[in-house]
N, C-alpha and C positions, 0 to 999 in steps of 0.2 A: 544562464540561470536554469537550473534543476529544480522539479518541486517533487517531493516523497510524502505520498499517501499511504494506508494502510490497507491489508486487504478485505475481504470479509469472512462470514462466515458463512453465510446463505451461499449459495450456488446456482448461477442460471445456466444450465446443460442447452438450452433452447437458445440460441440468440437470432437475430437478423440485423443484418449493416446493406444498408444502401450501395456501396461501394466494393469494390474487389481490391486486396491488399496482399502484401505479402508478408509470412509468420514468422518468427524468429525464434532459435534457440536459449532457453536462459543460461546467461555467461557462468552461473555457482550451479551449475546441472551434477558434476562430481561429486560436489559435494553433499547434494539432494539424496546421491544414493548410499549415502552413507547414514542419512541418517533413516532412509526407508530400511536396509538392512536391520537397522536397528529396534523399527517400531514394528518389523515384520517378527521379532520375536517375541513381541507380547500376544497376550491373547486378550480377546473381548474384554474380560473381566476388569484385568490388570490397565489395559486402555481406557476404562472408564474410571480408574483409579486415579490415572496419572495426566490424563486429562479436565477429571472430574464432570462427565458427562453422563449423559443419564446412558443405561442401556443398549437404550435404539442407535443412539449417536454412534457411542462403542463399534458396535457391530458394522453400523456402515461403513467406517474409516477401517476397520480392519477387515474388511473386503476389499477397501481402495486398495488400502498399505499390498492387501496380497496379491491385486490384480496389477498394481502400477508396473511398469514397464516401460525401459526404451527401445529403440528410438521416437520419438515423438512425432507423432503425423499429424494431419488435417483431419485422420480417422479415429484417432483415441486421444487425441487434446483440444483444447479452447485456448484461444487465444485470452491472457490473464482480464483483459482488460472489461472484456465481454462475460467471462466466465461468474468475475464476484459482482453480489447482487446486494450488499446493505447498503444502509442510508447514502454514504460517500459515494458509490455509484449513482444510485435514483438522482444525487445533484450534479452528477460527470456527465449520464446520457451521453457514453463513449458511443452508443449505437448509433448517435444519429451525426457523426464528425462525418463529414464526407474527405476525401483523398488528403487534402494540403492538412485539414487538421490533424487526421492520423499519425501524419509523416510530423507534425510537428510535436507533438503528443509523445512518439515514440524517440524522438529526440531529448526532450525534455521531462518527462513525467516518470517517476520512478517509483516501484511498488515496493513494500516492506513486505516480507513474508517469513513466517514460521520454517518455513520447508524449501522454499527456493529461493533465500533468501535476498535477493534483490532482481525485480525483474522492470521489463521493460513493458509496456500495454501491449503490443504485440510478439512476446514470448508463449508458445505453445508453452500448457500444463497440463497435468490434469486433477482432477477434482481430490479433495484434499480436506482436513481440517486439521492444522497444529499450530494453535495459538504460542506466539512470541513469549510468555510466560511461561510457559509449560517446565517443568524443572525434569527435562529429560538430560539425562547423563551419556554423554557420545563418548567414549576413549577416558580422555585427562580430562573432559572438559564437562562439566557440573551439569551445565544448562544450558540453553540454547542463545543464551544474549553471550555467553563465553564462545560458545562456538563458532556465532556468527560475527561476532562485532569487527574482527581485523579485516574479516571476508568482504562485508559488506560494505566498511569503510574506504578499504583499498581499490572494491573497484568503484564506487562514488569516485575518487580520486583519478582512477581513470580512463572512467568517462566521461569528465565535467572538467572544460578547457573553462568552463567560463567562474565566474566570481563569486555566484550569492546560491545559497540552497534554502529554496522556501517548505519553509517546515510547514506541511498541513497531515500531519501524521497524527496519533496519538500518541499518549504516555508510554503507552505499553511497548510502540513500536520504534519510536523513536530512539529509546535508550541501549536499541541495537546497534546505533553508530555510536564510535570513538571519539566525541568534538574535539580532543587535545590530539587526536589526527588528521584530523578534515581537513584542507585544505580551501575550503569555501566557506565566507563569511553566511550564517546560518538566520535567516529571518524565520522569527513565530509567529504565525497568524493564529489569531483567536477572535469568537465569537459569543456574543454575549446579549441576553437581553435585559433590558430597562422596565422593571414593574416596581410598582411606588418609590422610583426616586432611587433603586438600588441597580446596580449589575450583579445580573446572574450567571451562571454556565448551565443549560439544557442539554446535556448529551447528542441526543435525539436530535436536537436543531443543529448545534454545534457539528455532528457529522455531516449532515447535507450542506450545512453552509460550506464545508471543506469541497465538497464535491463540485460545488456553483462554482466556488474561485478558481477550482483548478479548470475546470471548463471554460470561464471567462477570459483566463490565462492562453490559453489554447486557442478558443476561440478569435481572440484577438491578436496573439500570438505574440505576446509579452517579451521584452527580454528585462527590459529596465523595473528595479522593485517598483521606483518612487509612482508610475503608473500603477501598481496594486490600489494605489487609495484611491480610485476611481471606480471601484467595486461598490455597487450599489443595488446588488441583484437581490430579491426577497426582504426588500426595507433594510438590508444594512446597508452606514455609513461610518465610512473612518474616523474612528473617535483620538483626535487628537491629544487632548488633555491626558488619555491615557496611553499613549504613544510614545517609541522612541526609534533609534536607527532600527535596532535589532527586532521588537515587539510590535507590530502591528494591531490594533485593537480595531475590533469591526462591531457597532453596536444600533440594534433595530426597537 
């Protein structure tokens, strides 16, 4: 069992881990610098264009884009997992996995990313912002879901002996894999709350609760799905009536 989260957008340069590990290279790193070449040609202006970001943003990615560099050390990268800081992390609290969970983490949990396109929690990176949207044109290839999609899917394919891939990614990021090439039967977890009588989707909630499961997953060290419906962390519980093999419904 594989589960693929998204990355963030916040950055925490500062971490601490209880524990001493060791880092890993990201397997699409080739391919990283192809597209850093690429965002190293724009300027400020044009980066916040094509990003749609405000100014400041611009300006700091295009001091990344110009400072990035390999090879990757323990002195100018973060380990992915530690590095992003939105909501799906705050419910991971990867900083406080001590050794076995790490190790199982890094076996099983797979990052979506704009720029390094699939990585592992413990893959050295460094600081970054290029959202999975972005309609950045690399060669022949349009946009970044063209670019990455075979990339991504093929190595999902192999690194994952095993059978099921639990989706807690979002929209945005998930539509970087090929399903009608995957090899692994693909479960969607979803999150939802209950106010007068209705289900909702809260973004906001809905990202952390992605966070808690994947932690819960790890923490427990999951391999079988039908164990997922025992997730019960932050008032959700597996809402059946809305449930099927593939669609997991979690509702608080």
């Amino acid at each position: 069992m594989i589960i693929v989260i998204s990355p963030a957008k916040n950055l925490n340069e500062n971490y601490n881990l209880s524990c001493s590990f060791s880092t890993t290279k990201p397997k699409l790193l080739n391919e990283s610098k192809k597209l850093i070449k690429t965002l190293k040609e724009f300027s400020p202006k044009k980066l916040s264009s094509l990003m749609n970001v405000s100014d400041k943003i611009a300006n700091l990615n295009y001091e990344r884009y110009k400072s990035w560099k390999t090879p990757f050390t323990n002195k100018n990268s973060y380990p992915a997992v530690l590095l992003f800081k939105g909501d799906v992390y705050k419910g991971l609290e990867a900083e406080t996995f001590n050794k076995s969970q790490l190790l199982f983490a890094q076996k099983h949990l797979r990052i979506l990313s704009g720029l390094y396109g699939l990585l592992k929690p413990l893959d050295l990176i460094q600081p970054y912002r290029l959202e999975m949207g972005t309609s950045l044109k690399v060669g022949a290839k349009n946009n970044l879901y063209e670019f990455w999609e075979d990339k991504i899917t093929n190595q999902i394919n192999e690194d994952t002996p095993s059978k099921y891939l639990i989706n807690l990614a979002s929209v945005e990021y998930f539509k970087s894999i090929d399903r009608k090439s995957l090899n692994l039967d693909v479960i969607n977890i979803s999150f939802k709350e209950k106010k007068n009588g209705d289900l909702k989707t809260i973004g906001l909630f809905s990202k952390k609760a992605r966070g808690l499961m994947s932690k819960f997953i790890i923490q427990n060290k999951i391999k079988n799905p039908v164990d997922l419906k025992n997730f019960n962390d932050d008032g959700y519980k597996f809402n059946t009536k809305n449930s099927d093999d593939n669609n997991f419904l979690f509702v608080r």
